[in-house]
Z-matrix of the N, CA and C atoms (Angstrom, degrees):
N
C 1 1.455
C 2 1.513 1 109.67
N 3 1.433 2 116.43 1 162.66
C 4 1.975 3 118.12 2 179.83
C 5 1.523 4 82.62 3 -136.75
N 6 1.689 5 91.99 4 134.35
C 7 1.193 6 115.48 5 146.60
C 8 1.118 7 130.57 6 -95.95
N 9 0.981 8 133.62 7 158.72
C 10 1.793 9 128.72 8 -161.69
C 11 1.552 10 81.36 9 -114.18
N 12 1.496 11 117.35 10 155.63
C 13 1.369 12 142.19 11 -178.78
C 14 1.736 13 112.80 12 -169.85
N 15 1.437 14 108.92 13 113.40
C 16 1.498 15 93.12 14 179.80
C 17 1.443 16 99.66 15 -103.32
N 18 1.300 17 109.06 16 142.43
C 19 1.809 18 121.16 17 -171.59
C 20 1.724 19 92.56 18 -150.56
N 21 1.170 20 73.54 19 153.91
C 22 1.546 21 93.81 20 145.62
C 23 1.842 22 124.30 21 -141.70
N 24 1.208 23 94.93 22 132.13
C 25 1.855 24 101.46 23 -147.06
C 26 2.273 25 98.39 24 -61.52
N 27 1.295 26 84.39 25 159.20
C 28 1.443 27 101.33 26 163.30
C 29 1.464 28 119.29 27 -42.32
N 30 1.758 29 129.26 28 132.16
C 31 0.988 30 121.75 29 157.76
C 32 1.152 31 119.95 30 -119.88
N 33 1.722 32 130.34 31 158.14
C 34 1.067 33 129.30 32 -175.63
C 35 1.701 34 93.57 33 -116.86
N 36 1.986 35 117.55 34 79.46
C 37 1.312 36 95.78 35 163.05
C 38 1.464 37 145.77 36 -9.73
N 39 0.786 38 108.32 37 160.35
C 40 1.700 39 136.33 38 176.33
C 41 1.727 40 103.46 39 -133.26
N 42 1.502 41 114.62 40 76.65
C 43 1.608 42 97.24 41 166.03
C 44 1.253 43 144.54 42 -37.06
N 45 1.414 44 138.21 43 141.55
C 46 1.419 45 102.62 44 170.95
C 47 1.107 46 120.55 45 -61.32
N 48 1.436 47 108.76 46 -40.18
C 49 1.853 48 129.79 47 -174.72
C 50 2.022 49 98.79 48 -20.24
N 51 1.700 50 94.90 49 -74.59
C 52 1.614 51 107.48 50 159.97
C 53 0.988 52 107.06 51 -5.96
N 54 1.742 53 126.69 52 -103.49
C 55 1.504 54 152.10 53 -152.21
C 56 1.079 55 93.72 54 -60.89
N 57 1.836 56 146.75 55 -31.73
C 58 0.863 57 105.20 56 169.61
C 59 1.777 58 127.36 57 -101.35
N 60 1.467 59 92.84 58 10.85
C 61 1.784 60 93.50 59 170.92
C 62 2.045 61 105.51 60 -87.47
N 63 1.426 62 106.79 61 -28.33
C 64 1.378 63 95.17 62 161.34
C 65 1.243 64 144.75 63 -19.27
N 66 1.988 65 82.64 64 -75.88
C 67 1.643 66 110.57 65 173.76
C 68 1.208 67 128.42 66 -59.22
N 69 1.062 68 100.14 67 -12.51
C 70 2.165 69 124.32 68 -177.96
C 71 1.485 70 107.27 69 -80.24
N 72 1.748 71 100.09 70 -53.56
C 73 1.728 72 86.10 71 -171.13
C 74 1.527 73 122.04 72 -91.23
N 75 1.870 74 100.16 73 -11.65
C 76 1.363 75 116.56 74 -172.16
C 77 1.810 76 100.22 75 -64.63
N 78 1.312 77 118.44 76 -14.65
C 79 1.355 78 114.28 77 -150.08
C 80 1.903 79 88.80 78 -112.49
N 81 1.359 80 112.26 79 7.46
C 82 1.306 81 117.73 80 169.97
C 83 1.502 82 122.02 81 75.53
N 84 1.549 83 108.68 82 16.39
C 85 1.346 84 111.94 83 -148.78
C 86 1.177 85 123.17 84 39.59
N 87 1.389 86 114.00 85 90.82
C 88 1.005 87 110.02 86 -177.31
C 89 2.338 88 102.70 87 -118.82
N 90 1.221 89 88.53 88 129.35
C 91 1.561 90 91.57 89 -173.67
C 92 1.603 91 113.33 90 104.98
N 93 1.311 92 116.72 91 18.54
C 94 1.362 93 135.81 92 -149.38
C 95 1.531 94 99.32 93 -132.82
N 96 1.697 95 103.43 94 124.42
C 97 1.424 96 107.72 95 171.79
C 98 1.522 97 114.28 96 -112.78
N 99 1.460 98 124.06 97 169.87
C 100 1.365 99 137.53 98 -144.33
C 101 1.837 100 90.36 99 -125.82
N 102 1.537 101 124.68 100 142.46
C 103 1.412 102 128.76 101 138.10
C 104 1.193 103 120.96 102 -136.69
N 105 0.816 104 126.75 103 -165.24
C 106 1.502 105 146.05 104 -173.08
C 107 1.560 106 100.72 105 27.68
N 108 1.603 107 125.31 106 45.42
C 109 1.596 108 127.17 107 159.01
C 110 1.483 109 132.40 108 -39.61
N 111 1.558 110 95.73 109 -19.48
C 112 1.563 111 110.31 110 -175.34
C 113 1.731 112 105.72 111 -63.47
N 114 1.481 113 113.40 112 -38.31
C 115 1.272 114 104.76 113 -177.51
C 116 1.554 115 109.82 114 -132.04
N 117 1.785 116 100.21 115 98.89
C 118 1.390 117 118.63 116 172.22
C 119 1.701 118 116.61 117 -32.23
N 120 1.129 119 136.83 118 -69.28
C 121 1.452 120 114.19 119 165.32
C 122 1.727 121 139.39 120 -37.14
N 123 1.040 122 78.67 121 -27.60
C 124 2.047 123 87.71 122 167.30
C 125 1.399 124 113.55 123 -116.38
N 126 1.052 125 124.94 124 41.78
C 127 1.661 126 117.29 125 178.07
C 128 1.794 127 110.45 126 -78.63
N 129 1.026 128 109.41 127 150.58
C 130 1.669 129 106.06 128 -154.92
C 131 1.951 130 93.04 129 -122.32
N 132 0.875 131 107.70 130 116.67
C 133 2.021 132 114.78 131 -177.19
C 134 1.166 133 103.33 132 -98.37
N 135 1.149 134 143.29 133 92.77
C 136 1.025 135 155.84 134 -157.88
C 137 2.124 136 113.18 135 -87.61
N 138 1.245 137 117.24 136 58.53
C 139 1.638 138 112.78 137 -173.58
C 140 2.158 139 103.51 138 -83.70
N 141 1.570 140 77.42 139 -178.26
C 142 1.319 141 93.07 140 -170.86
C 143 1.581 142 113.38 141 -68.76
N 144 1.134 143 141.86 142 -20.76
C 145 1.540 144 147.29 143 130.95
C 146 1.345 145 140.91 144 -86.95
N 147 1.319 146 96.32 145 -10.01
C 148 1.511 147 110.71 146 -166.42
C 149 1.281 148 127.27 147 -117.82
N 150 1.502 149 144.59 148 97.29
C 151 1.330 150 115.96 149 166.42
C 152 1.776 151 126.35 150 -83.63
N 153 1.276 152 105.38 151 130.24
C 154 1.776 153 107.07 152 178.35
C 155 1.608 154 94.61 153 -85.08
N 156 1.475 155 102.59 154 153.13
C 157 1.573 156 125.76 155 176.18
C 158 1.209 157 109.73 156 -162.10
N 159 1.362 158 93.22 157 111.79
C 160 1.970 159 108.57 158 171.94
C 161 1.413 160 91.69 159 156.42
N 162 1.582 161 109.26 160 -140.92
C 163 1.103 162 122.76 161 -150.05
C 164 1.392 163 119.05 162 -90.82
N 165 1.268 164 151.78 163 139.28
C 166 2.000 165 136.37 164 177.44
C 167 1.328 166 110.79 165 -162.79
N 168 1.454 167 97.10 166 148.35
C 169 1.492 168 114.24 167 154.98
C 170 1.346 169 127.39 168 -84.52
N 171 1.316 170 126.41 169 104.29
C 172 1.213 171 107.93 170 170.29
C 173 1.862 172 104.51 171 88.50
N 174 1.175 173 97.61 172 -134.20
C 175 1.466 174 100.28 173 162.00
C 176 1.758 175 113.26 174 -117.39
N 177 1.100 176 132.06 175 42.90
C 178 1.533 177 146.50 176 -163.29
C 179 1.603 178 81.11 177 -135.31
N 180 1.528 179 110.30 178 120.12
C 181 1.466 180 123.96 179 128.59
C 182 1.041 181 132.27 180 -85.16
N 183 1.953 182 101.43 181 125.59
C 184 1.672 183 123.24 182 -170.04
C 185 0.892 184 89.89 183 -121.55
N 186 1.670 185 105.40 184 161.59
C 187 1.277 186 127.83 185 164.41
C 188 2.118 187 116.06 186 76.38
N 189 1.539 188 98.79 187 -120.01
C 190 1.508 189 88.02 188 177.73
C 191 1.518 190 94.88 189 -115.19
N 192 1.168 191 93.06 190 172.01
C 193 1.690 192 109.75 191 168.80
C 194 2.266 193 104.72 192 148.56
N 195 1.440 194 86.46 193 -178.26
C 196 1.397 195 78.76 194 -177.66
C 197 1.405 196 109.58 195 -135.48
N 198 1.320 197 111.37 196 -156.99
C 199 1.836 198 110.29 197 -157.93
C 200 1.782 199 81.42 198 -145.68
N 201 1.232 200 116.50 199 142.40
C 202 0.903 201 143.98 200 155.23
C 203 1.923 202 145.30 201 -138.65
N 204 1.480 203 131.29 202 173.31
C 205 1.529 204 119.40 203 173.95
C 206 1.414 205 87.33 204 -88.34
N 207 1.189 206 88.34 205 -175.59
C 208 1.771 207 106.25 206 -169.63
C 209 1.895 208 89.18 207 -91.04
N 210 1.665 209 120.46 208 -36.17
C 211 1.248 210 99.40 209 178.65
C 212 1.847 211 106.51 210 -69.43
N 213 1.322 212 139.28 211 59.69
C 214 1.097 213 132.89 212 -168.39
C 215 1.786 214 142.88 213 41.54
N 216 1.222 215 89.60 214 -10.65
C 217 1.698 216 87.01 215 176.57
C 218 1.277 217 125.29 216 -91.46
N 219 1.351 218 110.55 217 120.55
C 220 1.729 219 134.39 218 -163.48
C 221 1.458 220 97.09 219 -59.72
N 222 1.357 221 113.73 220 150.03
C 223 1.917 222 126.22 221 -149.50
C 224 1.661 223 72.15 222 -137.08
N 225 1.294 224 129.83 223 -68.84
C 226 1.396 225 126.90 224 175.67
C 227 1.603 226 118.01 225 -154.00
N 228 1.611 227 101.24 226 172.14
C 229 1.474 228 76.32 227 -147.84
C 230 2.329 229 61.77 228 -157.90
N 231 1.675 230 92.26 229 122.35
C 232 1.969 231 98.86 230 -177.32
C 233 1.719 232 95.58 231 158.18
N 234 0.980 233 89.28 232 -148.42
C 235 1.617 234 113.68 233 -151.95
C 236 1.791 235 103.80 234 -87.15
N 237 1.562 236 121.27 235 120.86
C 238 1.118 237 119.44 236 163.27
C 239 1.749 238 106.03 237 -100.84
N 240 1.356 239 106.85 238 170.41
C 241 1.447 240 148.61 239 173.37
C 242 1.626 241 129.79 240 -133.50
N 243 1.257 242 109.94 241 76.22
C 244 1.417 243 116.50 242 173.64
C 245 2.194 244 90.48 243 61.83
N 246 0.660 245 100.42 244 53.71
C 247 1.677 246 93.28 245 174.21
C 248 1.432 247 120.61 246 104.76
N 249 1.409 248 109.86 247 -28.40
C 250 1.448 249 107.34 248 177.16
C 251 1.509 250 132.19 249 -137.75
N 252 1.287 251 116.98 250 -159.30
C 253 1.528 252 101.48 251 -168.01
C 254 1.431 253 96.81 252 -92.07
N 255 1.577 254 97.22 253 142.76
C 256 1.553 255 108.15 254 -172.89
C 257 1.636 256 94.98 255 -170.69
N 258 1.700 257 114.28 256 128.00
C 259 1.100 258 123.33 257 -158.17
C 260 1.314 259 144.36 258 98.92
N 261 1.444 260 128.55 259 -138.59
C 262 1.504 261 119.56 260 166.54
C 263 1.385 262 108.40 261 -98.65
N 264 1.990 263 119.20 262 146.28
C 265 1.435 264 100.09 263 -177.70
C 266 1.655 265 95.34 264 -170.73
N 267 1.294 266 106.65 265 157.77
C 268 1.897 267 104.38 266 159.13
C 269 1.027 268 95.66 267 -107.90
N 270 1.265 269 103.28 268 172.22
C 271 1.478 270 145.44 269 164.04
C 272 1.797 271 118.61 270 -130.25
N 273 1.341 272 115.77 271 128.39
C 274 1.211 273 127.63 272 151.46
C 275 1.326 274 122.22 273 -124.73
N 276 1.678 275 96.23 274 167.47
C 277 1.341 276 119.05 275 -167.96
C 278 1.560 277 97.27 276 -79.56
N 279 1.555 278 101.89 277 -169.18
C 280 1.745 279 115.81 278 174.45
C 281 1.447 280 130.60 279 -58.48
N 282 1.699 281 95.91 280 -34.11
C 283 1.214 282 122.62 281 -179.82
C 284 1.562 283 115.43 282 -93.17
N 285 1.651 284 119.84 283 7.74
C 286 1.676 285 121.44 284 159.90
C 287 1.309 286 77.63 285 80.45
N 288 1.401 287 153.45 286 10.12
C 289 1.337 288 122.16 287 160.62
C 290 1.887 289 111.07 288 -90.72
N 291 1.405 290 100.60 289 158.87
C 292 1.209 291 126.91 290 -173.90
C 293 1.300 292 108.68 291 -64.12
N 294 1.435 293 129.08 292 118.09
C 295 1.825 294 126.61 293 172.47
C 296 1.696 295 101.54 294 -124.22
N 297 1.096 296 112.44 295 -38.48
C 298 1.715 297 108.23 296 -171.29
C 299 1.442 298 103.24 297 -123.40
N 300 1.532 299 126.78 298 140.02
C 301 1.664 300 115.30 299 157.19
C 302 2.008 301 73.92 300 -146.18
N 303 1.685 302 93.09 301 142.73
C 304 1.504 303 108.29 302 155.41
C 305 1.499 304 110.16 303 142.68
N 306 1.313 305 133.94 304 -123.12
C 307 1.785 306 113.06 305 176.60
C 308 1.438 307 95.08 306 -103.01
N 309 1.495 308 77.32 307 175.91
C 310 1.798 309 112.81 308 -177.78
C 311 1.528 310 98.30 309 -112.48
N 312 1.399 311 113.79 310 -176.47
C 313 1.548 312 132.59 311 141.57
C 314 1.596 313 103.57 312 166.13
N 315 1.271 314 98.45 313 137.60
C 316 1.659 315 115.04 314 -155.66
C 317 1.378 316 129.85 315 33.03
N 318 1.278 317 119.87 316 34.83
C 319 1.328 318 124.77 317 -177.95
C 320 1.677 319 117.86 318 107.53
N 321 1.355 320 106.88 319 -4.68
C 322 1.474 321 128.43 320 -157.57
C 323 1.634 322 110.59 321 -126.67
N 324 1.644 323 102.53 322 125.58
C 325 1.199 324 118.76 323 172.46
C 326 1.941 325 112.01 324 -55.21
N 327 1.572 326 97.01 325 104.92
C 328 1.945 327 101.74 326 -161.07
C 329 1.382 328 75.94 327 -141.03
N 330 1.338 329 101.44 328 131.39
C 331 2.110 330 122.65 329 155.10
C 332 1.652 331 104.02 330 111.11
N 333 1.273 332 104.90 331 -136.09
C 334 1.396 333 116.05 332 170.37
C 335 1.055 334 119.98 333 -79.15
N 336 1.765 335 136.92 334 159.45
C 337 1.168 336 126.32 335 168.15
C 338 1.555 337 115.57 336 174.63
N 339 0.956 338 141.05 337 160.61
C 340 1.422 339 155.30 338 153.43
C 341 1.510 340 124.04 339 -89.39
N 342 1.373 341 111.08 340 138.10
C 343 1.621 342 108.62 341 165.82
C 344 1.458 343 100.66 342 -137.27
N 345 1.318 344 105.31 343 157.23
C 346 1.540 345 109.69 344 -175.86
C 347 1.549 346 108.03 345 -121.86
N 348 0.899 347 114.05 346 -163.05
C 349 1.889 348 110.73 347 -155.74
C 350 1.862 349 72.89 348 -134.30
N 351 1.625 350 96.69 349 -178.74
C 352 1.723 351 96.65 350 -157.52
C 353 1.156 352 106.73 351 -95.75
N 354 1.564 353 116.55 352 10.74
C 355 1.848 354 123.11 353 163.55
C 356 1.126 355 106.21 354 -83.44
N 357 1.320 356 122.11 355 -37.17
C 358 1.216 357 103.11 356 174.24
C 359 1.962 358 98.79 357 126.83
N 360 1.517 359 118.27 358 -3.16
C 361 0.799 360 138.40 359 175.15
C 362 1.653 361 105.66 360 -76.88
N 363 2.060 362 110.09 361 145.02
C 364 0.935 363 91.86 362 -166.52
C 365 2.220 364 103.37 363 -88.16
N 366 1.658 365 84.46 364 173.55
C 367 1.611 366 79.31 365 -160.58
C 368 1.833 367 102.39 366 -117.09
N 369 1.435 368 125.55 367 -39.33
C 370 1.495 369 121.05 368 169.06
C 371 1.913 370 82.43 369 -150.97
N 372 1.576 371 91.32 370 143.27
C 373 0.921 372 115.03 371 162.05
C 374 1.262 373 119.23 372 -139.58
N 375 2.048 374 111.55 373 119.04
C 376 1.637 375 112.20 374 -135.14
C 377 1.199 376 118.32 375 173.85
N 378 1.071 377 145.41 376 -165.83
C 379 1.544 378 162.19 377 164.75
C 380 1.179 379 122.90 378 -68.14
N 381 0.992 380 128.89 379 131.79
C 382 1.538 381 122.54 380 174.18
C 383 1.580 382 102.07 381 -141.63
N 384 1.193 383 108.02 382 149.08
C 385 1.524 384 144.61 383 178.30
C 386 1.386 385 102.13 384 -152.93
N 387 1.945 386 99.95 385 121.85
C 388 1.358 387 118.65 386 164.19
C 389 1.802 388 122.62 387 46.28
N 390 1.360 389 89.59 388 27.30
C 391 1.841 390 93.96 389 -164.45
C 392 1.210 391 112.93 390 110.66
N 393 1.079 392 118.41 391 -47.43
C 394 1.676 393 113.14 392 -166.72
C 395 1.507 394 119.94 393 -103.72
N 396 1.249 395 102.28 394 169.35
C 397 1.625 396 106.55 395 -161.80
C 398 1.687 397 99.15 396 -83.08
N 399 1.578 398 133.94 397 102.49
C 400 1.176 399 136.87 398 150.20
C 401 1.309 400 130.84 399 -102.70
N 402 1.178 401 118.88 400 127.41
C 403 1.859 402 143.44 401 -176.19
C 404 0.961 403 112.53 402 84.60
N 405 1.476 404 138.15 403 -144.90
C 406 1.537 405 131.80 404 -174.85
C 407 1.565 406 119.06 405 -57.73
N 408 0.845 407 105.24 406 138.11
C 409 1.647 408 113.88 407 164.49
C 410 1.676 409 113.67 408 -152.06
N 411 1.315 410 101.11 409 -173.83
C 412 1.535 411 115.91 410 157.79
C 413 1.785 412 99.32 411 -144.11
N 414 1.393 413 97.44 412 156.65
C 415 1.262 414 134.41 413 167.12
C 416 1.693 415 137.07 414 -111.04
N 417 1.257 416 106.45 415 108.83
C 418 1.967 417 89.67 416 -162.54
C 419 1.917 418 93.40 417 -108.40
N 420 1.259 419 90.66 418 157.09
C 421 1.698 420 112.87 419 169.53
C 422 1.513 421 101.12 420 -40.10
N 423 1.294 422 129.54 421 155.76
C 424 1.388 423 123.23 422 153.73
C 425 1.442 424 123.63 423 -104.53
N 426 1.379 425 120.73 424 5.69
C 427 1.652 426 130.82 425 158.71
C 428 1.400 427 128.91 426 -81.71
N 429 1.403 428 106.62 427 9.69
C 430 1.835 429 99.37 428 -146.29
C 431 1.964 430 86.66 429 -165.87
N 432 1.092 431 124.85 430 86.91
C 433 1.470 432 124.60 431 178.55
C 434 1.618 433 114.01 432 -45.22
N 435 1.217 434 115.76 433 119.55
C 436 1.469 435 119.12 434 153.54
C 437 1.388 436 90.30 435 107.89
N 438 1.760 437 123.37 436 -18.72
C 439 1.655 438 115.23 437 -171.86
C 440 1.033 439 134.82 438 -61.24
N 441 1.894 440 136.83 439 101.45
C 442 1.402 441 132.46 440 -136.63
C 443 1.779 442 91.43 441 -75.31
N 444 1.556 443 142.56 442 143.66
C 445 1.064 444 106.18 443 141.18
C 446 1.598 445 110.71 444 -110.41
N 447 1.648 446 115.03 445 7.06
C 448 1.321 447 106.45 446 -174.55
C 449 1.454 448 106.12 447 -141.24
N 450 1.322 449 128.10 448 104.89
C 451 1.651 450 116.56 449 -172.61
C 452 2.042 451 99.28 450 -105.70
N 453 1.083 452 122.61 451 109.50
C 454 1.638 453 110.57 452 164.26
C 455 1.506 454 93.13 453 161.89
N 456 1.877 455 108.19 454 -167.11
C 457 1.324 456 116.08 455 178.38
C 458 1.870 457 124.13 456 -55.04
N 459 1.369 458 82.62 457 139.24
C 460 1.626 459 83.78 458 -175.97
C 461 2.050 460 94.96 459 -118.65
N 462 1.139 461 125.04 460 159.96
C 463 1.584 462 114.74 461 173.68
C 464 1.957 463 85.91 462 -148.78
N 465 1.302 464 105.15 463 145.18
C 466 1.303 465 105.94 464 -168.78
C 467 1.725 466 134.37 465 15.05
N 468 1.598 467 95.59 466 66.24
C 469 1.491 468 123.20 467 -150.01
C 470 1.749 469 123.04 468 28.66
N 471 1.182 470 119.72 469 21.07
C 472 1.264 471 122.29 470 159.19
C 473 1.374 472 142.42 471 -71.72
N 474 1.232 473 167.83 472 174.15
C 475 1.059 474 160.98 473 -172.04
C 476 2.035 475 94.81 474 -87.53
N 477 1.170 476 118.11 475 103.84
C 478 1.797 477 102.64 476 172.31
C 479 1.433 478 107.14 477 -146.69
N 480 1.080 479 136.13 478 153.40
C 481 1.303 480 138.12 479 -158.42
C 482 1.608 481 131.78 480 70.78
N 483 1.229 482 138.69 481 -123.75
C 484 1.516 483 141.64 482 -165.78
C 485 1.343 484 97.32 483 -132.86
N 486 1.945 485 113.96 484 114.34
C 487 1.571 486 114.68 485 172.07
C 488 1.148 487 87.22 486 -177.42
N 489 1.335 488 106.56 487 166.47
C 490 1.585 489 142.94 488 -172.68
C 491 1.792 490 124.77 489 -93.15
N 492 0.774 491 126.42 490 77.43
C 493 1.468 492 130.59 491 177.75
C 494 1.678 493 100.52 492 -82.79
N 495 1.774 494 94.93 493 132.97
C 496 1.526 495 145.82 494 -151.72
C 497 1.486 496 104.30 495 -77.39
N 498 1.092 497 136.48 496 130.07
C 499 1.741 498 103.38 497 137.91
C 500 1.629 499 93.45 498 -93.78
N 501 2.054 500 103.39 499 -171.98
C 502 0.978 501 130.67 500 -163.81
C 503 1.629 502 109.98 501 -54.38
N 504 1.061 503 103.78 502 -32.15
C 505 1.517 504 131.71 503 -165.64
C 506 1.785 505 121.55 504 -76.58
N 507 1.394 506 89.88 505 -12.70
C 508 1.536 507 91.55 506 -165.14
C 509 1.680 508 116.27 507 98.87
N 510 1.018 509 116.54 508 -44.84
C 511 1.642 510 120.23 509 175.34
C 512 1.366 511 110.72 510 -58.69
N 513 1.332 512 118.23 511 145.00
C 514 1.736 513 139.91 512 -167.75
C 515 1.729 514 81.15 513 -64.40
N 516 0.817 515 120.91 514 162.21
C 517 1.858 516 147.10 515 165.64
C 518 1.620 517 96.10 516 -110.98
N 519 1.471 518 81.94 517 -93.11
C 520 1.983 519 97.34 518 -173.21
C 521 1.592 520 103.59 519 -94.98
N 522 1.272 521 130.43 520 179.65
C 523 1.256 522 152.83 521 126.71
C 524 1.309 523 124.18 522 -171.88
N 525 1.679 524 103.14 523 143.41
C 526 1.681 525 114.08 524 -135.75
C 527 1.271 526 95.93 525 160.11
N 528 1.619 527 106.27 526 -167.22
C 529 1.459 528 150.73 527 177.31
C 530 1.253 529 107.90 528 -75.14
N 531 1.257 530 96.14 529 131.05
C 532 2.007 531 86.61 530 178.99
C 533 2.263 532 81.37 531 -145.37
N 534 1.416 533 101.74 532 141.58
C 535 1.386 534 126.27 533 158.73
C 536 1.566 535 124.20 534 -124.04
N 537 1.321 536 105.92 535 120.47
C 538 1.672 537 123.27 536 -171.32
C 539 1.578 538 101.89 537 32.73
N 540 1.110 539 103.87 538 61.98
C 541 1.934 540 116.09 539 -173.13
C 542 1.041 541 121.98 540 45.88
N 543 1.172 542 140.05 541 39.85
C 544 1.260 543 139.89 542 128.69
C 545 1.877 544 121.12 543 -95.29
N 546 1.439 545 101.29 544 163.18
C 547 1.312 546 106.19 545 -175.74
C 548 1.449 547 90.70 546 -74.98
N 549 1.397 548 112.30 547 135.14
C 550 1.554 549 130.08 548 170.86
C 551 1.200 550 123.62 549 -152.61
N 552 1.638 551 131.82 550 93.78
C 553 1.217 552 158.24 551 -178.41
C 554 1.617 553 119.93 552 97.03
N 555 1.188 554 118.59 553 -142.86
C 556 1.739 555 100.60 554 -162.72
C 557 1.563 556 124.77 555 -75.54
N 558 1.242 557 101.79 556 116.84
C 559 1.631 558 113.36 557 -174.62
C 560 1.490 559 122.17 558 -110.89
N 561 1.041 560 133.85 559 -173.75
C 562 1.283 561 144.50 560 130.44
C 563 1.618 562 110.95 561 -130.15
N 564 1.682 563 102.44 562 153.40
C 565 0.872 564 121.34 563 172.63
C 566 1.657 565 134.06 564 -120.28
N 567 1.652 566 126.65 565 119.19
C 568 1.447 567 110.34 566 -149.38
C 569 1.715 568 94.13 567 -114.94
N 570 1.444 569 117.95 568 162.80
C 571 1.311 570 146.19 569 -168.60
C 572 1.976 571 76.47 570 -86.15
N 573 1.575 572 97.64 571 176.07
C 574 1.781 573 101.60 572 -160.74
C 575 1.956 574 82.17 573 -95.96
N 576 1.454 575 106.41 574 -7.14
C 577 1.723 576 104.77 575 174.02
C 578 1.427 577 108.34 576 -68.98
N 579 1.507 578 122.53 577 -37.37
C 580 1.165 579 122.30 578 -152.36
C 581 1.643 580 124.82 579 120.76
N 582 1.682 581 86.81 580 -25.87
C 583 1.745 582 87.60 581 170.40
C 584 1.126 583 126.35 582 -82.11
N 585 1.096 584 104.24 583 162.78
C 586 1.995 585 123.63 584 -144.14
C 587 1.653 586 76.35 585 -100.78
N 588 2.109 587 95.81 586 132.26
C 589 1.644 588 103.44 587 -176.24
C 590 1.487 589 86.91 588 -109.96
N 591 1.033 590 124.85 589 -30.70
C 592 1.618 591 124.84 590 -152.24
C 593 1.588 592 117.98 591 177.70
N 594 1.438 593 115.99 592 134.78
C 595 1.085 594 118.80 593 -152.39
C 596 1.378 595 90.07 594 -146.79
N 597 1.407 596 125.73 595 143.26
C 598 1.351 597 124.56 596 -161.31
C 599 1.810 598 108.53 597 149.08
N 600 1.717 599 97.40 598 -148.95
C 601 1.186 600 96.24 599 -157.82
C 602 1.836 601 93.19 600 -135.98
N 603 1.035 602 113.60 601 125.02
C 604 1.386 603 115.32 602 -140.52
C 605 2.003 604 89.93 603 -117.11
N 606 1.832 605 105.10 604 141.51
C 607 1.531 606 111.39 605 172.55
C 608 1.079 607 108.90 606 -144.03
N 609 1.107 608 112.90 607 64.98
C 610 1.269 609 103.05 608 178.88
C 611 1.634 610 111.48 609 -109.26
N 612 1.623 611 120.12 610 159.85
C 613 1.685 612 152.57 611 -158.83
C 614 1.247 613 110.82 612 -125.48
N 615 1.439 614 101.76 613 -2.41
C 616 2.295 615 98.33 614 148.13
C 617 1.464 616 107.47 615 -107.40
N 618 1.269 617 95.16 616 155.19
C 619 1.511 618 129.09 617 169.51
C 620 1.463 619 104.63 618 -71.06
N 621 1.663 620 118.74 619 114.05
C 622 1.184 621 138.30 620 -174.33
C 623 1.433 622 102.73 621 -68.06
N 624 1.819 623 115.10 622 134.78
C 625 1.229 624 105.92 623 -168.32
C 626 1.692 625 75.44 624 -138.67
C-alpha cells in the first residue's frame, strides 16, 4: 500500500558564512597580509573579510585559532589544517549565535556533531559526512528545545534506514523503514494519541514530514 505524505525532507545547511570562509582559505590567502609574526600563537592574517587569529605557517592557518569579521565577531573559532578547518571546532552565524560545534575535515562538517536552528535550539545531533547528516542521528523540533521529531538512519541527511518519526506531541507518528525520506517498507503508523492507524508495508514517493 502508499501513503501519501507531503514533506519536505530534512536539511543539513551549507552556510554561506562556510562558502565564504572556504573560498578564503581555498585561495591560500591570497591578497592577505601577516603581523605580529614574532609570536606564532597570535599571528593575525589579515584578508579582505576576514581576520585569522591563532596559530600559522607562513600564511596557512594550523592547528588552533579562530576566524573572525574585521568588526570582531568570531565566524569560528577550532582546529586548522594547512589553511582550513580540520578537527574539533564551532561555527557561528552573523549574529554570534551558535549553529555547528563538533569535527571538521577539509573545510567540511565530517564525524560527530551538533547544529542548532537560529534560536539557538538544538537542531540534529549526529553524523556528518561532507555536510550532510550520515548514519545515526536525531533531529529535534525547532519551536520547543530538546523536542525529538526524528530519532534513526539518516543517508545524505534524509530520513533512510530504521527510525522513528515524532509528532508535535511527543507520540511516535511512524516507525519503520524509511528510503531517501519517505516511508519505505515495514512500518507502522500511529494517530498523535498513540493509536495504531496502520501497520504494514509502506511505498510511498513523498518526503515524510
Amino acid at each position: 500500500s502508499e501513503i501519501s505524505q507531503e514533506s519536505t525532507n530534512p536539511e543539513s545547511p551549507k552556510t554561506a558564512t562556510q562558502a565564504e570562509f572556504e573560498k578564503v582559505f581555498k585561495s591560500k590567502h591570497d591578497n592577505s597580509t601577516i603581523t605580529n609574526e614574532s609570536d606564532p600563537d597570535h599571528t593575525i592574517i589579515n584578508m579582505n573579510k576576514f581576520i585569522y587569529i591563532g596559530q600559522a605557517q607562513g600564511v596557512e592557518a594550523s592547528r588552533l585559532g579562530s576566524v573572525q569579521e574585521k568588526e570582531n565577531e568570531t565566524r569560528y573559532q577550532g582546529d586548522f589544517k594547512q589553511g582550513v578547518f580540520d578537527g574539533s571546532g564551532k561555527m557561528y552565524d552573523e549574529t554570534g549565535v551558535l549553529r555547528y560545534e563538533g569535527e571538521f575535515k577539509n573545510n567540511k562538517k565530517s564525524g560527530k556533531g551538533r547544529t542548532y536552528h537560529p534560536n539557538g535550539f538544538l537542531e540534529y545531533d549526529a553524523s556528518f559526512k561532507n555536510n550532510m547528516v550520515q548514519g545515526y542521528g536525531k533531529l529535534c523540533y525547532a519551536d520547543k528545545a530538546g523536542l525529538v521529531e526524528y530519532d534513526g538512519y539518516f543517508k545524505a541527511s534524509e530520513f533512510h534506514g530504521v527510525g522513528k518519526h515524532y509528532h508535535h506531541n511527543g507520540k511516535v507518528k511512524y516507525e519503520g523503514e524509511f528510503k531517501d525520506g519517505c516511508r519505505n517498507g515495514k512500518g507502522k503508523l500511529y494517530d498523535n494519541k498513540g493509536g495504531l492507524i496502520l501497520k504494514g508495508v509502506f511505498n510511498s514517493t513523498n518526503k515524510d514530514k
